[in-house]
N, C-alpha and C positions, 0 to 999 in steps of 0.2 A: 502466504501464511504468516503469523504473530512469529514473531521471534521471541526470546529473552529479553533482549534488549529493552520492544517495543514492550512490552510488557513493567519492568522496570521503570524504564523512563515514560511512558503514556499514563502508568497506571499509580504504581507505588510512591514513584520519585513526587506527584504533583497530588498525591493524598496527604503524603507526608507534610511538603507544605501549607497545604489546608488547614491542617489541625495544627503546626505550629503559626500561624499568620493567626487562625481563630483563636490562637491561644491565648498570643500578646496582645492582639487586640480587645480581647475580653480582659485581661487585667490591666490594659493600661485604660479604659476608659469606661469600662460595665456597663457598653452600649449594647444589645443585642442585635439590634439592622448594623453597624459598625463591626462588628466579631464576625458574622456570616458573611457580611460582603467581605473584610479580609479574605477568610477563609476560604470562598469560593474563588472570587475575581482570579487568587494569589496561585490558586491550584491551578483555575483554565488557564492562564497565561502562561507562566512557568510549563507550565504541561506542553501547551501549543512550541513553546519555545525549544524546550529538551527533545519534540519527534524531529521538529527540522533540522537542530542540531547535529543528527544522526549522518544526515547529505551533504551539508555544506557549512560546519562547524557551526558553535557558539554564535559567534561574531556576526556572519554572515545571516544568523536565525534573526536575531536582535533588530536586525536594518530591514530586515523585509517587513516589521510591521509598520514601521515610519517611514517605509518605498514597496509595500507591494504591490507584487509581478499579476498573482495567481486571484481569482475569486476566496480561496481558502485565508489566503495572506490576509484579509481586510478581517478575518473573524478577531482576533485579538485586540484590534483598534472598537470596535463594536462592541464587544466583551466590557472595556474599558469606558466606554461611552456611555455606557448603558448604567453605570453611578450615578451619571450626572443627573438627571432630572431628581432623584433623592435629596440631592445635595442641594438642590435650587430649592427647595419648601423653604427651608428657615431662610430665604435672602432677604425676604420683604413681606410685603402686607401684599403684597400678589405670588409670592412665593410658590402657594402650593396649584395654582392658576398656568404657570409658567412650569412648572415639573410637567404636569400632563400635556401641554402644550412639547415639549422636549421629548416626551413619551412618543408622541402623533405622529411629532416627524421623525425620528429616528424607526420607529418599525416603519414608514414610509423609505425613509432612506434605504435602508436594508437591502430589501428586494432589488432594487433598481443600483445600488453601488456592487453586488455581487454579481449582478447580470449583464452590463455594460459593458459595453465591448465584446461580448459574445455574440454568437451567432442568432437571437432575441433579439439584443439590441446593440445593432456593432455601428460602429463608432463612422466607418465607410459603406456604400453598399456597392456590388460589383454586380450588376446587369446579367445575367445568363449564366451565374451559378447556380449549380442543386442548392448549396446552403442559404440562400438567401429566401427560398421555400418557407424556410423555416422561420423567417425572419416577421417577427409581428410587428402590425399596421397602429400609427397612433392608436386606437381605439383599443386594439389587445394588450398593446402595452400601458394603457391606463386602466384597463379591465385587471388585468394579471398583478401590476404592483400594487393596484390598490385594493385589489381583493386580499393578497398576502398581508399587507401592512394594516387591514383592520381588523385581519383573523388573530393575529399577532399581536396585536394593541388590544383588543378584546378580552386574550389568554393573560395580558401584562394588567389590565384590569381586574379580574376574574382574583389573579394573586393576590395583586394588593390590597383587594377585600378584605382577605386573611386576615392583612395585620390590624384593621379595626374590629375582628370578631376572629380571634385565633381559637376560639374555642379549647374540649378539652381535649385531651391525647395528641400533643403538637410535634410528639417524636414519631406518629402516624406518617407526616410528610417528611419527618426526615429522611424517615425509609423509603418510602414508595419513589420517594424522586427519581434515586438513585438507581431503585427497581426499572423504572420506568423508560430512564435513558440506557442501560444495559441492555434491557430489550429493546430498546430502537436502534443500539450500536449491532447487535445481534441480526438485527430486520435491514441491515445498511448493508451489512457484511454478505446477506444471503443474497443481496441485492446487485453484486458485482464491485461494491468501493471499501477495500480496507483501509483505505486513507479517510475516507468521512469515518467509517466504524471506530480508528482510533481517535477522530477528534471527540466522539461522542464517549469513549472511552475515558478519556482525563477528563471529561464534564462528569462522567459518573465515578471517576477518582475524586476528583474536587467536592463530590456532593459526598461522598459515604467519608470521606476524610473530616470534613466540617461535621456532617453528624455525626459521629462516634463523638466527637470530643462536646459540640452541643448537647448530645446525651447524658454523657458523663458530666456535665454543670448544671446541668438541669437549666438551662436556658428555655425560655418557654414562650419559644419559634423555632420556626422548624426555616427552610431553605425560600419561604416565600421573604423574607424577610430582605432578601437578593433579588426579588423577583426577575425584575430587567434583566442581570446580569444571566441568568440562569431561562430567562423566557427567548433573547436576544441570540445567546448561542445555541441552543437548542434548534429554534427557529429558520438562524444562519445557515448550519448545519445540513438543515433538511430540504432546504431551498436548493444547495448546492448537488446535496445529491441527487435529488429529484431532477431538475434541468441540467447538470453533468453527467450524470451517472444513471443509473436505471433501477430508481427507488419510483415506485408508482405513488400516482395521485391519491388514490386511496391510502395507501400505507403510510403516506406521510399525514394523514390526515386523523385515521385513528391515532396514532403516535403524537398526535398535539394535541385530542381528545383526553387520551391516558394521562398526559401533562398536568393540562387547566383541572381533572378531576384531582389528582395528588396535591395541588396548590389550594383547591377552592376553600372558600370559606367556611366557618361551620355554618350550621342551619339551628339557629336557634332555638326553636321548636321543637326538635328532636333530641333525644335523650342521647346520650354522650355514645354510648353503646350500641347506638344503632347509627349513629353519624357513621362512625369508625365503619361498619358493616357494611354501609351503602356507598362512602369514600373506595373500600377498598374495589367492590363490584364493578363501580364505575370506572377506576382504573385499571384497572387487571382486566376486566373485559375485551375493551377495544384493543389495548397490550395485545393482548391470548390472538386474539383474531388478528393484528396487523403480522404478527413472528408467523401464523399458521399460514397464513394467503404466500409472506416468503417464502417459506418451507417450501409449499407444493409448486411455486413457481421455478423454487430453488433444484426441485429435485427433478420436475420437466425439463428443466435445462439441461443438465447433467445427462437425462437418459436421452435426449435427441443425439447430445455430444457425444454417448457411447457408440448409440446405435450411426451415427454419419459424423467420423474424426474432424471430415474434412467441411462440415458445414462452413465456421467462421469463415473459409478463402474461397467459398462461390462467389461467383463476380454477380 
């Protein structure tokens, strides 16, 4: 169960610096993709850093993203990564050629640097283990990463439309973001992993932190403006729990549906008032349905546990 603590430190402590990182970065430079990325990047990291904190101090948080042990450790470094192709458009006169290019391969990356060495794709293979059953054949492991890393470059597409047609009502995505990853921290949690639920927790600290104070400027972008950073740990996130943890294929799939709709672009065409009505449908829909499927999953489970304690220890 949540404590105080995680609460504090997963939630408050990494909102807090959202909105202060979004702050000074909006007065030192009144860039608006610069004030959001602060503001997010400042929250998932800091955030990821203050749960570990909790185990094995400060110190020891700090070193495991420039030495991680775990799949969860490399979320940070990815987080962080996930600027760079923004930052490569003004390099050159191939610039913004070379951003998408950084895009391609890093949701490629993803999949396969969180996976590696697990039991998918472990690093040794040992002959006449059960675990090695599970272990995929080049062909699934080029199926599986690269199925992820285009669904994921797709949704980091999908965003970045945005910022060439932001359309109106752009505090629309400020919220839903927000909405969107609490219900998937919510759909992780019923899932079996309160450790993914609170990484998805200071992602949706970091985003409703940055919005309150983007709101309040009237800045006019909303969180796609982060796209990467915010498509990347989402993404991360779901990857882990779905092949660690017992987040289903489906669930994880509406919940990156409910994503790319809270991000996507407007639609030109349509009057301001019915964008916003059909944004919201298309989010909250697959949302409602991915929390509902946990739900009854959640509550099956529970009632087999009542009715047989000793299920877990049959051999």
């Amino acid at each position: 169960m949540f404590e105080l603590s995680d609460i504090l430190l997963g939630g408050l402590f990494p909102a807090f610096i959202a909105m202060v990182a979004l702050s000074v970065a909006w007065k030192l430079t009144h860039c608006t993709v610069t004030a959001w990325t602060a503001g997010v990047v400042a929250g998932i990291v800091v955030g990821h850093w203050t749960l570990d904190s909790q185990q094995i101090g400060i110190a020891a948080a700090l070193a495991k993203t420039l030495d991680p042990a775990e799949a969860r450790d490399w979320l940070p470094l990815a987080t962080l990564l996930a600027i760079v192709p923004a930052a490569l458009t003004d390099l050159s006169k191939y610039g913004h050629l070379l951003a998408w290019l950084g895009r391609a391969v890093l949701c490629l990356l993803l999949p396969w640097r969180l996976l590696a060495g697990s039991v998918y794709l472990p690093q040794t293979t040992l002959p006449g283990l059960d675990l090695n059953a599970r272990t995929w054949s080049s062909i699934e492991a080029v199926g599986w990463i690269g199925g992820i890393g285009a669904t994921v470059f797709l949704v980091w597409i999908l965003a970045e439309s945005s910022n060439k047609r932001p359309g109106a009502h752009p505090w629309l995505r400020s919220v839903l973001a927000p909405v969107v990853t609490v219900g998937a921290a919510v759909t992780v949690a019923m899932s079996g992993s309160f450790t993914y639920a609170q990484l998805l927790g200071v992602l949706t600290a970091a985003l409703a932190g940055s919005a309150v104070v983007a709101i309040i400027l009237r800045l006019q972008r909303g969180p796609e403006a982060t796209a990467g950073a915010v498509i990347i740990t989402f993404g991360g996130v779901l990857v882990t729990a779905h092949f660690y943890s017992d987040l289903k294929f489906l669930h994880a799939v509406l919940l990156l549906t409910a994503l790319a709709a809270a991000l996507a672009p407007a639609v030109p065409t349509v009057s301001p008032r019915a964008q916003s009505a059909m944004r919201c449908v298309l989010c909250l829909a697959p949302l409602a349905i991915a929390i509902l499927l946990a739900a009854i999953d959640f509550s099956a489970a529970q009632a087999e546990l009542q009715s047989n304690p000793y299920h877990n220890f049959q051999p």
